[in-house]
N, C-alpha and C positions, 0 to 999 in steps of 0.2 A: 504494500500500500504506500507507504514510503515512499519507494521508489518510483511507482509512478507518479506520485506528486511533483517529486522532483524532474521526471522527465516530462512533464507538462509544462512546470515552471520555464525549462529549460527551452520548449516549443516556443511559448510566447516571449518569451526573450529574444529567439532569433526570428520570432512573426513581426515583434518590434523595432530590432533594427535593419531587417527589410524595408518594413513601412519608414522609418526614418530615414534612409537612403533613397528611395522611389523618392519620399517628400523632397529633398536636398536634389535631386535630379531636376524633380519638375520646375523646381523656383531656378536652379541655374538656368533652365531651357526655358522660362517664361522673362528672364532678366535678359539673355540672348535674345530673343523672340523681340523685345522692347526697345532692343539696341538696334536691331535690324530694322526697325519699322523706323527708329531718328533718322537712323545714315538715310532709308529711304526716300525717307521725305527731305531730308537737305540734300538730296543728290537731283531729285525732281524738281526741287525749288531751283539752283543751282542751272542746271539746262534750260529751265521756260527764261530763267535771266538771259542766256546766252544766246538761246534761240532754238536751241537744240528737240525742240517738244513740239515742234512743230510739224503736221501732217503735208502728207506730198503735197496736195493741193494750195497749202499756204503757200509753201513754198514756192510752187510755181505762180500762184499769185502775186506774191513779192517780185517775181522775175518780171513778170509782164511786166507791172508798174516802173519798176528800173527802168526798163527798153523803152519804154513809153516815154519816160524821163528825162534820157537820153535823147530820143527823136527829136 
């Protein structure tokens, strides 16, 4: 009797620090997760500044008007 108590204790000890590693996993991959989504957005912000975000058509719309300009 004993001993199984002790080997139950001993279950929920390593059921514990399972769950407390899975826990510690998931907050470093949600902290990652939250990093990746700033760079995202300053990389996004970053391009529409420069130009870079812009669809073929703009772009070709910007051409005409140049040549247009030009003329």
């Amino acid at each position: 009797m004993d001993e199984e108590k002790m080997n139950l204790r001993l279950d929920v000890d390593v059921q514990k620090l399972e769950a407390d590693k899975l826990s510690k996993g998931k907050n470093k991959a949600e902290e990652e997760l939250d990093s990746l989504k700033m760079d995202y957005k300053k990389l996004h912000l970053s391009m529409r500044i420069v130009g870079l975000g812009k669809t073929s058509e703009q772009c070709r719309e910007e051409i005409r008007e140049e040549k247009n300009k030009a003329n």
